[in-house]
C-alpha positions in Angstrom: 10.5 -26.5 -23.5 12.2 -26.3 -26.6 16.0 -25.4 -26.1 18.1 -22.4 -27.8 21.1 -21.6 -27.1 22.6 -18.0 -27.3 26.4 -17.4 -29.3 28.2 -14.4 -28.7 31.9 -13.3 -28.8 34.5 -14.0 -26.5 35.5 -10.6 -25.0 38.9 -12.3 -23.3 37.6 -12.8 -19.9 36.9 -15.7 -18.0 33.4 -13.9 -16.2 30.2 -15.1 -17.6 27.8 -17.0 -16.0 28.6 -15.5 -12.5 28.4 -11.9 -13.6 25.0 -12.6 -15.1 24.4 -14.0 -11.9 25.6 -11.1 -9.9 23.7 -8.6 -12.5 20.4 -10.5 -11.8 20.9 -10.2 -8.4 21.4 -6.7 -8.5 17.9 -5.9 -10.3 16.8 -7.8 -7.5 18.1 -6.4 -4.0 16.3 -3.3 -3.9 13.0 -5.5 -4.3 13.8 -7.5 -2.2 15.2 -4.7 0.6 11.6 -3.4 -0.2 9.4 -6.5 0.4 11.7 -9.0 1.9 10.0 -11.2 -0.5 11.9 -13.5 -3.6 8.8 -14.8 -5.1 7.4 -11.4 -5.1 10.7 -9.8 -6.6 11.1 -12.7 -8.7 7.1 -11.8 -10.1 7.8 -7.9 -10.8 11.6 -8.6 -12.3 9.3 -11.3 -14.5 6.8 -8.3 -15.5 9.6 -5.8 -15.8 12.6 -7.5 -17.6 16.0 -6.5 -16.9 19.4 -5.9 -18.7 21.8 -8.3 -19.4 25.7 -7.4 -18.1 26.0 -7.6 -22.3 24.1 -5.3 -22.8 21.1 -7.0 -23.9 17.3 -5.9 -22.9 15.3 -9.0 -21.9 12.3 -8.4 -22.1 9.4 -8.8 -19.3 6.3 -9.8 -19.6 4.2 -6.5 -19.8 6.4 -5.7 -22.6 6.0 -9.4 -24.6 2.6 -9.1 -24.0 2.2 -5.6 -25.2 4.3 -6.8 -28.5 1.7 -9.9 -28.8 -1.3 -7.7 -28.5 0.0 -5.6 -31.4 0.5 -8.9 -33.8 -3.5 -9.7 -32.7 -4.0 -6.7 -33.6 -2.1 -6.5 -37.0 -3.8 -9.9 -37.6 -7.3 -8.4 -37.1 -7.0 -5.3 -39.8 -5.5 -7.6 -42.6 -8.6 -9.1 -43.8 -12.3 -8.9 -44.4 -14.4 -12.1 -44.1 -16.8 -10.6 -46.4 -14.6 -10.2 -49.0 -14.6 -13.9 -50.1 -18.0 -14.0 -50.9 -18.0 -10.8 -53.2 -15.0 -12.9 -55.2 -17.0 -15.9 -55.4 -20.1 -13.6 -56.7 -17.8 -12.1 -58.9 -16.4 -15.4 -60.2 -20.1 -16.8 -60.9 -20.8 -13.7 -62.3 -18.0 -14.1 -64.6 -19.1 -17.4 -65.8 -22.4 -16.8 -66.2 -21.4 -14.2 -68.7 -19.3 -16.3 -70.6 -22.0 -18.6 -70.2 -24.2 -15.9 -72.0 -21.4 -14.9 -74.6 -21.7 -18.5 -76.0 -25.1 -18.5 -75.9 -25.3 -15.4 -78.3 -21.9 -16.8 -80.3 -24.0 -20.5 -81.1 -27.3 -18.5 -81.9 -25.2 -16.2 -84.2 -23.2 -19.2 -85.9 -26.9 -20.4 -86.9 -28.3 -17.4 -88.0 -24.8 -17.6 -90.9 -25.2 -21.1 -91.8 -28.1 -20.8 -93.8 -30.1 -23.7 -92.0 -33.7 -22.5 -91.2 -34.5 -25.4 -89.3 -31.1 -25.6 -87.0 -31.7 -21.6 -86.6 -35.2 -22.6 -85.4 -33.6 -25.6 -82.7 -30.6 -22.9 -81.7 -33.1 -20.1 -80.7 -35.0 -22.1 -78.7 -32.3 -23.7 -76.8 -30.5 -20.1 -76.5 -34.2 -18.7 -74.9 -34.4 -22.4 -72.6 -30.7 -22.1 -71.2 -31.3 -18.1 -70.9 -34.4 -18.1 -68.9 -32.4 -20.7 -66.9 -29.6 -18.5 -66.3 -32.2 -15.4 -65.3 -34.0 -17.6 -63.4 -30.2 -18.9 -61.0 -31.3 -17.7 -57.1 -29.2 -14.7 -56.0 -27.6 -16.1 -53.0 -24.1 -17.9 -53.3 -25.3 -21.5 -52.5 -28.3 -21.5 -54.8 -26.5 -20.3 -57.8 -23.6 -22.8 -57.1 -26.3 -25.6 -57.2 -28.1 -24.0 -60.1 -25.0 -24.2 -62.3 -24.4 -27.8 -60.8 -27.6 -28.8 -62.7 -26.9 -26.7 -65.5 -26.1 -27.9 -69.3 -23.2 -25.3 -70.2 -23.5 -24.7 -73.8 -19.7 -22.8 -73.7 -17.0 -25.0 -72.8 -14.8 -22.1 -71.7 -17.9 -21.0 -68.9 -17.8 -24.9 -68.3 -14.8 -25.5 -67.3 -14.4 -21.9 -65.3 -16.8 -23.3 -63.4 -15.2 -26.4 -62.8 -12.6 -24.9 -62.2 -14.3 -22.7 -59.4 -15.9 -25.6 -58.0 -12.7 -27.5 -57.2 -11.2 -24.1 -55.7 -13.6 -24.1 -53.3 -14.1 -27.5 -52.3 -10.3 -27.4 -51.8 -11.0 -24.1 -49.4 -13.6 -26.0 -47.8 -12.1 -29.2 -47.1 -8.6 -27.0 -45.7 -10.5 -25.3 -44.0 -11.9 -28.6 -41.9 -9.0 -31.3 -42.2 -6.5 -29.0 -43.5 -4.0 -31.6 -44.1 -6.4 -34.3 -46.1 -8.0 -31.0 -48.5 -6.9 -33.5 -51.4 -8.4 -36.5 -50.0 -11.4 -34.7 -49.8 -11.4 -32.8 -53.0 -10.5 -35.8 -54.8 -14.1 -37.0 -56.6 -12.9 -40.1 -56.5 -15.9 -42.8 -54.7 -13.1 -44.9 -53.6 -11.3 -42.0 -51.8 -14.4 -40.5 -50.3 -15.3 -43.9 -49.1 -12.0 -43.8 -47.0 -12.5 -40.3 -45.8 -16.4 -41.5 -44.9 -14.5 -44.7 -43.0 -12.0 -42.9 -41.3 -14.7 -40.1 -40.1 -16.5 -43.1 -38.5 -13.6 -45.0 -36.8 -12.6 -41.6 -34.8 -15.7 -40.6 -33.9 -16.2 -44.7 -32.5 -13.6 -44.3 -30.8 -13.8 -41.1 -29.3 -17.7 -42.5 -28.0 -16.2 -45.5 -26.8 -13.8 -43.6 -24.7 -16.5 -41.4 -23.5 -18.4 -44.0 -22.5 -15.2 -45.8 -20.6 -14.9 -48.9 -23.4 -12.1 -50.4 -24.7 -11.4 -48.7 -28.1 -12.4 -50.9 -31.1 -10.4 -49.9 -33.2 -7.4 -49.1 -31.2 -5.1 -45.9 -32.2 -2.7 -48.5 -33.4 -4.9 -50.3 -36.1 -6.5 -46.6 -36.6 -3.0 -45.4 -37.8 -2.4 -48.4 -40.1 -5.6 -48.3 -41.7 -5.4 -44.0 -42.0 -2.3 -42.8 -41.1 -1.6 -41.5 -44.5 -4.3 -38.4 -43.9 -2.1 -37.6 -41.1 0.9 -36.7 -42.8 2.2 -34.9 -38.5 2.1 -38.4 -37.4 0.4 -38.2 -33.9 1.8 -40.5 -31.4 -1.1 -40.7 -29.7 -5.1 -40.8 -29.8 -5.4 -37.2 -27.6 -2.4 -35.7 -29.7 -4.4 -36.4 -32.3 -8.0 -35.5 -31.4 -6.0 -32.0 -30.1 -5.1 -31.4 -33.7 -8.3 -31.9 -35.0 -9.6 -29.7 -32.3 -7.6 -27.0 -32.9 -8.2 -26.8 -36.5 -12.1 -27.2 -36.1 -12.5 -24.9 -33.6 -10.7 -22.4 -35.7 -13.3 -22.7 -38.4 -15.9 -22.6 -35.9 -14.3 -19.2 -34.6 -13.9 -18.2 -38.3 -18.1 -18.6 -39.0 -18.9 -17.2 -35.6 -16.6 -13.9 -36.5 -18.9 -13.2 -39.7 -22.4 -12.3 -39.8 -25.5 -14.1 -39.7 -26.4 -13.7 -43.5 -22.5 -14.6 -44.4 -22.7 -17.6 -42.4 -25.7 -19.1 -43.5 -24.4 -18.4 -47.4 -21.2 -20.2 -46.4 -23.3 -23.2 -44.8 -25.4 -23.8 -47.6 -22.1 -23.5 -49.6 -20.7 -26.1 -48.2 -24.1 -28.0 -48.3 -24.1 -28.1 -52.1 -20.6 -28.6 -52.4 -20.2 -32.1 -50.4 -23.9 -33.3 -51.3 -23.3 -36.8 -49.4 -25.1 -37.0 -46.6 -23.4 -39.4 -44.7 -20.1 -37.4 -45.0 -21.8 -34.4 -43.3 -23.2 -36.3 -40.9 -19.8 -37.9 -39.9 -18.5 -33.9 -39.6 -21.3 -32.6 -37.8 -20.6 -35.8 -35.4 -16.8 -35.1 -35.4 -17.3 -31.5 -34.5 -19.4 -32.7 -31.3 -17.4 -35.2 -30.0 -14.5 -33.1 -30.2 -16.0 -30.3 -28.3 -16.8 -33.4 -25.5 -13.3 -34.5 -25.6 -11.0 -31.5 -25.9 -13.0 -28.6 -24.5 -10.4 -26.4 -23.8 -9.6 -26.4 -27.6 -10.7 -22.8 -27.7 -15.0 -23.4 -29.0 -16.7 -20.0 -28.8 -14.2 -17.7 -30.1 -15.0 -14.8 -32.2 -13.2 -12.2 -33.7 -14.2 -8.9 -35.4 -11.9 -7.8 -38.6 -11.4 -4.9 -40.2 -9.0 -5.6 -43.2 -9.2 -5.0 -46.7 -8.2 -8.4 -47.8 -10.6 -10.9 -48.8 -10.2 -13.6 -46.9 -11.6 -17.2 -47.7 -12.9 -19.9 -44.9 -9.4 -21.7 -45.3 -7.3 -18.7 -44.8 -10.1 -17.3 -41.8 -9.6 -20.6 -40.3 -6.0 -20.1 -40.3 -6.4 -16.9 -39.5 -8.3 -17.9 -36.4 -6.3 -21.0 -35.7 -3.0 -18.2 -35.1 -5.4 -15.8 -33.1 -6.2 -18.5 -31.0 -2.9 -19.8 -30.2 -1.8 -15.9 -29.5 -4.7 -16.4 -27.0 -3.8 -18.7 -25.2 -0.1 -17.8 -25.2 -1.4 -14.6 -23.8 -3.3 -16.2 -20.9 -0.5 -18.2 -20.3 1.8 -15.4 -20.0 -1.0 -13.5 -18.1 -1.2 -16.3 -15.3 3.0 -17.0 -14.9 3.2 -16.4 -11.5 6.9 -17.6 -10.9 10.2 -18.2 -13.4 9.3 -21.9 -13.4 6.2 -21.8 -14.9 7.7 -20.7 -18.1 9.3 -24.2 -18.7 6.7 -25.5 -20.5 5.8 -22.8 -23.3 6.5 -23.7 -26.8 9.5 -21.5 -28.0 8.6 -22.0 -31.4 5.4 -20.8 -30.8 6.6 -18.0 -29.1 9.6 -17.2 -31.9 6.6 -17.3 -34.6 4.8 -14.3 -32.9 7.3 -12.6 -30.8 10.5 -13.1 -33.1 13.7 -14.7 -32.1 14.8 -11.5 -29.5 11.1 -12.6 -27.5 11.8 -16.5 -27.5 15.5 -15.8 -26.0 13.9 -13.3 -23.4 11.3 -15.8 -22.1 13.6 -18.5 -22.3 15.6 -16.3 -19.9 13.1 -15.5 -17.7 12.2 -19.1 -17.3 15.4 -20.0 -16.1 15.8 -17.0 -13.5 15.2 -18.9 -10.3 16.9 -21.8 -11.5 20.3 -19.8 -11.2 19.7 -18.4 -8.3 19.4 -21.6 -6.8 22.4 -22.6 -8.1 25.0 -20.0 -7.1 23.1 -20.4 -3.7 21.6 -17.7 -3.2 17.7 -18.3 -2.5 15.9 -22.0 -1.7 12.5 -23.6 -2.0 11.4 -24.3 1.0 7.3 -25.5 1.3 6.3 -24.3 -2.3 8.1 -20.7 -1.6 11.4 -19.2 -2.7 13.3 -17.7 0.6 16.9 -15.7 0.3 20.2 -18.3 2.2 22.6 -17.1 4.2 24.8 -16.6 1.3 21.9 -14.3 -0.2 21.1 -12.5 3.0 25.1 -11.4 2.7 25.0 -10.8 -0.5 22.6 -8.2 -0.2 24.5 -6.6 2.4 27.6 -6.5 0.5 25.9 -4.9 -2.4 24.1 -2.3 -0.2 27.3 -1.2 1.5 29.3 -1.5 -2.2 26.7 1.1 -3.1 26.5 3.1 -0.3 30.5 3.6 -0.2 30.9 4.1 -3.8 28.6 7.6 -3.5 31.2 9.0 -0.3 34.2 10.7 -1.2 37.4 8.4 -1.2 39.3 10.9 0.9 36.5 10.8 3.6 36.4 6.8 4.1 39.5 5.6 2.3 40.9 2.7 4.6 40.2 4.0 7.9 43.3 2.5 9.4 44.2 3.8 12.3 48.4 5.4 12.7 48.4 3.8 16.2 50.2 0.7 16.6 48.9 -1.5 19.9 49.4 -4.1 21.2 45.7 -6.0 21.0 45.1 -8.9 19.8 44.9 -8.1 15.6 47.4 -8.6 13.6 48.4 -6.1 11.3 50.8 -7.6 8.7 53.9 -5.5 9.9 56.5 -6.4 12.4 59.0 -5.0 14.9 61.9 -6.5 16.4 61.1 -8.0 20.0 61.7 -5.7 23.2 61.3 -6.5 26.8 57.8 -6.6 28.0 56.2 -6.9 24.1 53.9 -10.1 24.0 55.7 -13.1 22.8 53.5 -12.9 19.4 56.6 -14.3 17.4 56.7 -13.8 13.5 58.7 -16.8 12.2 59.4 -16.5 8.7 61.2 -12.9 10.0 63.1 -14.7 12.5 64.3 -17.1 10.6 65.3 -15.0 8.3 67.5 -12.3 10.3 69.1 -15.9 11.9 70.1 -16.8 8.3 71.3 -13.7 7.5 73.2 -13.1 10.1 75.0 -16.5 10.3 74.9 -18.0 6.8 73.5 -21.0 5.4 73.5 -24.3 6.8 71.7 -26.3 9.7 71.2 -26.3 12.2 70.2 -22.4 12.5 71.2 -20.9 15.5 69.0 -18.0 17.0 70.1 -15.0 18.8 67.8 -12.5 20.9 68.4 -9.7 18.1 67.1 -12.1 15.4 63.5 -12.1 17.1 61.0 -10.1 15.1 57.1 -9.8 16.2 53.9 -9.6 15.0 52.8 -5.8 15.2 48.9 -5.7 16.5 46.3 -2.7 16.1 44.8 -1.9 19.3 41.4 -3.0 19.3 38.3 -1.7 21.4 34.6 -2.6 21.2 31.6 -0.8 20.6 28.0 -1.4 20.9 25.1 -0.5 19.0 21.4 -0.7 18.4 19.9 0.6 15.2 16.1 1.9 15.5 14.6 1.8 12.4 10.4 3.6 11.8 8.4 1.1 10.5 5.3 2.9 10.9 3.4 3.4 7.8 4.6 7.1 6.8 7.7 5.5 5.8 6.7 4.0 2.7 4.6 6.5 2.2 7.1 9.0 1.8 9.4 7.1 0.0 11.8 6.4 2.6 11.8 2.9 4.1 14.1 1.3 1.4 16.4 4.0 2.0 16.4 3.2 5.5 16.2 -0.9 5.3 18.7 -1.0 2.8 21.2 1.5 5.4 20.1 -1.0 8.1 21.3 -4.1 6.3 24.6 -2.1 4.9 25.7 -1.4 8.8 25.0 -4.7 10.0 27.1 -6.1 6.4 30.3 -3.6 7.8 29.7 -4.4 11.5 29.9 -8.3 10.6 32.5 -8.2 8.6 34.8 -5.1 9.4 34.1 -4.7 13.0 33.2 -8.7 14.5 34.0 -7.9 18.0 31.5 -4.8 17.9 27.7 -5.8 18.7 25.1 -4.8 17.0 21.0 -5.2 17.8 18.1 -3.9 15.7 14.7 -2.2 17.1 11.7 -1.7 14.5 9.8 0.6 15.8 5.7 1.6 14.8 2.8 1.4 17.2 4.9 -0.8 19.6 8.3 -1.9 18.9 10.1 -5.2 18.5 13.8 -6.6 18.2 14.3 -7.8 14.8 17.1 -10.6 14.4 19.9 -10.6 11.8 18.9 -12.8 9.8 15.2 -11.7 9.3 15.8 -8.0 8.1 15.7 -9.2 4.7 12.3 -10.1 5.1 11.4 -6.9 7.6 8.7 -4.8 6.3 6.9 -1.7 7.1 3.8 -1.9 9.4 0.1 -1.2 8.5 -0.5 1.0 11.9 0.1 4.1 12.3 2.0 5.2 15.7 5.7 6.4 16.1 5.9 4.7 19.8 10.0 5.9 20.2 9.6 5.6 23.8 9.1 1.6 23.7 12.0 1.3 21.0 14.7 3.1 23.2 13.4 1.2 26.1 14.4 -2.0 24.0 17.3 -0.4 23.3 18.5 0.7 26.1 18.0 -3.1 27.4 20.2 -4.3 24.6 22.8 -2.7 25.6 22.5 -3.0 29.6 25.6 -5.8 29.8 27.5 -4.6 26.5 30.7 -3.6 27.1 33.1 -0.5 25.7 30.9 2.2 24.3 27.4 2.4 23.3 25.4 4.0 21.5 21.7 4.3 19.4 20.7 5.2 16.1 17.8 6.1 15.2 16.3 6.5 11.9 12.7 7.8 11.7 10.4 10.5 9.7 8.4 11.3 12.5 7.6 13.0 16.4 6.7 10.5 18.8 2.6 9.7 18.7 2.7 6.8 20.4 3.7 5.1 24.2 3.4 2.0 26.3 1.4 2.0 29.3 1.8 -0.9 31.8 -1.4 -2.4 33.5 -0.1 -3.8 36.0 -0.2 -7.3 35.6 2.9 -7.7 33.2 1.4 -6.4 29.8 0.3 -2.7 28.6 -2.1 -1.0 26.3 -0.9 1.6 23.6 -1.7 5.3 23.9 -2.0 6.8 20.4 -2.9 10.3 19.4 -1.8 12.7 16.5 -0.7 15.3 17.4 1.4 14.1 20.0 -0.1 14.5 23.4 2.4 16.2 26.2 2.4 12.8 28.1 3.7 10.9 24.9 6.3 13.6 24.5 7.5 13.4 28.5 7.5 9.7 28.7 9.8 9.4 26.1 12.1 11.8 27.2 11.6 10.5 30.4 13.1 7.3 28.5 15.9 9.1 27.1 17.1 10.6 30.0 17.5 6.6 31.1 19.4 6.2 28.0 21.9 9.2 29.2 22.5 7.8 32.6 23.3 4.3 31.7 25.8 6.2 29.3 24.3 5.5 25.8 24.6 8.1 22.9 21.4 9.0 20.7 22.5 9.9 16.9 18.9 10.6 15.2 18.4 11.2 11.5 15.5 12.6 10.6 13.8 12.1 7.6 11.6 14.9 7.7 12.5 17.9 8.6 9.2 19.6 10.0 8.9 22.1 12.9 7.6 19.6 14.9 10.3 16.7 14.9 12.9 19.4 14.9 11.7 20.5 18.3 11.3 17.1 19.7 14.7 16.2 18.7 16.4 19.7 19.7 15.1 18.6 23.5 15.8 14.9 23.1 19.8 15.7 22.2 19.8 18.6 25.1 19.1 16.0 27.3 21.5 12.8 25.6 24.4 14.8 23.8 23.9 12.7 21.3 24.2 14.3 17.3 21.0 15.4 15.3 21.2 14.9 11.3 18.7 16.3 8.8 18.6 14.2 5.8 16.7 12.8 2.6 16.9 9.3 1.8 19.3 10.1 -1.4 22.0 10.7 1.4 20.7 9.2 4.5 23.1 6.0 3.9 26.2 8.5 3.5 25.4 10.4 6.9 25.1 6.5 9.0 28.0 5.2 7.9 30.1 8.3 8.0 29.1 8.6 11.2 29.5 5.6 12.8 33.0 5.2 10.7 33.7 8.7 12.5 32.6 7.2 16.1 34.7 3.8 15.7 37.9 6.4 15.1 37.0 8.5 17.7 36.9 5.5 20.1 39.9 4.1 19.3 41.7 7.9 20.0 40.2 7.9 23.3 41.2 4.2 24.1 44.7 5.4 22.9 45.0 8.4 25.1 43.8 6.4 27.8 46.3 3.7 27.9 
């Protein structure tokens, strides 16, 4: 892939690549909260684009594909195939009249000079060359081949047509070989001998090939012998024959766009215009072997104008030739399934029919994964990208960022607490040392009050009063399990990346604020299931239907059994309990599922709540959906647990969680306070 490189101006800071990193990362976490999935987040942020932290729109793919669809179709209504062949009428009609005009000027010129008999020769050669002229066929190749044969009395009409002539064999031959249209317009023998020779040696060596012999010529004594038809120098013999390809199956797509009667006048055309034999033969032959040997070069195209221009076979050719390679640069774009398989499109290409702005924004979408690998943040691992540890928290951090920046400030702000213990953390303050404090002995302090109070020199002597401690905060522990509906109403209703992205957020501040505290995860759907840390990036939503809460706080309320200091469940969930566990007997169970809720399902899991409330764990529900139905369920389910009840949508459900639980950790530490 062609390399560009980007120059902007220096805003002062020493942030670049990282913050582009970080911004990328950003468009991503949602997705990947969502799906749990890179290569699938990495696919939509390749269809989507994104925004650079510059400011910059790169583009994605729906959107350079839209702008590529456009330039077909700009290419499409700017000409008319047909139109050529009313300007070469027009042209022979043209000469034929100036043709005629010296026809009447010679007969007139004998009529003045007096001679009988010349008057006599000159009207019969006027009435022979006119009846010629009337007598020209009216299609485009028969009058060409008429005037060929013709014996032009004007020399202006001759020479138009000359003129004409060479125009058009110049078209023709562009149109084929593009870059040898003067070797091929040149009526030199010698030149078209060449042409005839070179013709030959290809198509030898493309048969040779086919039929797995050794090529005779080679490419090398090819080159040397022709290599001045090739002015792009192809390295090789399938970098040439794709050249070739490309243009000829342009000009095949160019006849194939017009109609039948247009592309048999064309034919002929070019029949009566390169009247060897042998060199048609040799093209016909090219034009099959190359089909044979590049395939893919794009054969069997056809377009359908609807410009104004006329357009000749060269500049339809070329025409064709660009609408092909928008083609295929369309497929290719079509079937890029991941960042890396952008590396090998032709920015130049791209830049020629997307502008500069579309080259940059593919060249920036092919290089997405690569720094993300980089700053260590997701791995390939057996053809797939997955998210490393360093993503996993990364995720969470952002998640909690943005779940703290929509609370109030003078709600959260430090959440220190005014007591000063005696645990275990330290808090960066100290106190001078009294009898029965723990021995946790700050030394630069010490030192210091030693110094002071004695003056410099060594050794320092230490007194009692110079002994200055480490003050601790009083630490206490909590537990908690966070159930979270998977069950398929969730997405539905628009709230499972609300609740994923609240359930990765608390285990990010547990982890990091709170280390000592424990935290375990329940999904719940038909049946429910611990999830580990370090899976719930990839957790996703269930295709069952079935809210079984009774087997979730069962899980949970085993989580929990040999936790210490307090506990207590969240649960986040949209829906009344449909679903419960029954035991056969033998160590498994079968699901019971109805909707609406049967009276069993409801008492079971009460029954299961009421186990929760003896073995002194806390229910906090937030419900996602406030119908009559769930209300009721959860009005008895918090009679019975004295646990909270929060009605919420899943624009706030991440500020009522953490609020709460922040709220819970303070009220935990009062009571261990009061206590000692």
């Amino acid at each position: 892939m062609t390399r560009r490189w980007d120059y902007r101006r220096w805003d002062g800071s020493q942030t670049g690549f990282e913050d582009e990193v970080d911004a990328l990362f950003s468009e991503l976490a949602d997705d990947l909260l969502y799906h749990g999935d890179p290569d699938a987040a990495l696919r939509r942020l390749l269809t989507s684009g994104f925004r650079r932290p510059d400011g910059e729109q790169v583009q994605g793919l729906r959107e350079l594909m839209e702008r590529l669809r456009q330039r077909r179709q700009e290419e499409l209504e700017s000409g008319d195939l047909g139109g050529a062949f009313h300007e070469i009428a027009q042209e022979l009609d043209d000469v034929v009249n100036e043709e005629r005009e010296g026809l009447q000027s010679l007969a007139e010129d004998a009529r003045q000079s007096g001679d009988e008999r010349r008057r006599e020769v000159t009207d019969d050669v006027v009435a022979e060359r006119s009846v010629e002229l009337d007598l020209l066929p009216p299609d485009l190749a028969g009058r060409v081949r008429g005037l060929q044969n013709y014996d032009f009395v004007s020399s202006e009409a001759r020479e138009h047509f000359e003129q004409l002539l060479e125009k058009l064999r110049e078209e023709l031959a562009k149109s084929f070989f593009d870059q040898m249209s003067e070797a091929m317009t040149n009526p030199d023998p010698e030149q078209l001998e060449r042409v005839r020779q070179m013709l030959d040696a290809l198509n030898r060596m493309m048969e040779q090939r086919q039929a797995g012999q050794d090529l005779d010529p080679s490419f090398e004594s090819f080159m040397e012998s022709f290599g001045d038809f090739f002015p792009g120098n192809p390295q090789t013999l399938d970098e040439l024959l794709e050249q070739f390809a490309a243009q000829m199956a342009a000009v095949q797509a160019a006849l194939d766009s017009m109609s039948p009667e247009q592309r048999a006048q064309l034919q002929a055309l070019a029949a009566s215009l390169f009247e060897d034999m042998d060199l048609r033969w040799q093209m016909d032959r090219l034009a099959e072997n190359l089909r044979q040997a590049v395939p893919g070069a794009g054969w069997g195209r056809r377009y359908q104008y609807s410009g104004n221009d006329p357009m000749g076979l060269a500049e339809a050719a070329a025409s064709a030739r660009r609408l092909g390679e928008m083609d295929q640069l369309e497929q290719f774009l079509r079937s890029a399934t991941s960042p890396g398989a952008l590396a090998e499109v032709d920015l130049d290409e791209v830049s020629k029919y997307l502008g500069e702005d579309g080259a940059r924004s593919l060249e920036t979408l092919a290089r997405l994964a690569k720094q993300l690998e980089e700053a260590g943040l997701i791995e390939q691992r057996e053809g797939r990208y997955e998210l490393t540890a360093l993503g996993i928290r990364r995720i969470g951090q952002q998640a909690l960022t943005e779940l703290f920046s929509k609370l109030a400030k003078d709600r959260l702000g430090g959440h220190r607490n005014t007591y000063v213990g005696t645990g275990h953390e330290p808090e960066g303050q100290t106190k001078p040392y009294e009898f029965g404090d723990p021995f946790t002995l700050d030394i630069q302090r010490t030192m210091h009050n030693a110094v002071t109070r004695s003056g410099a020199g060594t050794p320092v002597h230490l007194a009692p009063e110079d002994f200055e401690i480490s003050r601790t905060e009083h630490m206490t522990q909590a537990s908690t399990v966070l159930m979270v509906d998977l069950s398929l109403s969730m997405p539905m209703r628009d709230n499972f990346l609300a609740a994923k992205k609240v359930a990765i957020a608390l285990h990010t501040l547990i982890s990091t604020k709170f280390p000592r505290d424990f935290l375990g995860l329940v999904g719940f759907s038909e049946v429910a299931r611990e999830i580990k840390p370090q899976d719930l990036p990839e957790v996703s939503w269930d295709f069952v239907y079935g809210t079984n809460m009774q087997h979730g706080l069962m899980l949970a309320r085993r989580m929990l059994a040999h936790r210490v200091g307090t506990k207590q469940i969240i649960m986040i969930t949209d829906g009344e309990p449909t679903a419960h566990i029954v035991p056969d007997g033998a160590g498994s169970f079968t699901v019971d599922f109805n909707y609406p809720p049967t009276a069993e399902t409801v008492r079971v899991t009460l029954t299961e709540v009421v186990r929760c409330t003896r073995a002194g764990i806390t229910i906090n529900t937030f419900m996602l959906d406030a119908n009559r139905s769930l209300q009721g369920f959860v009005e008895q389910m918090t009679k019975l647990n004295r646990g909270r009840a929060f009605f919420t949508t899943p624009e706030t459900l991440g500020d009522y969680v953490l609020v709460d639980f922040l709220e819970h950790r303070r009220t935990v530490r009062s009571a261990t306070r009061r206590g000692a």
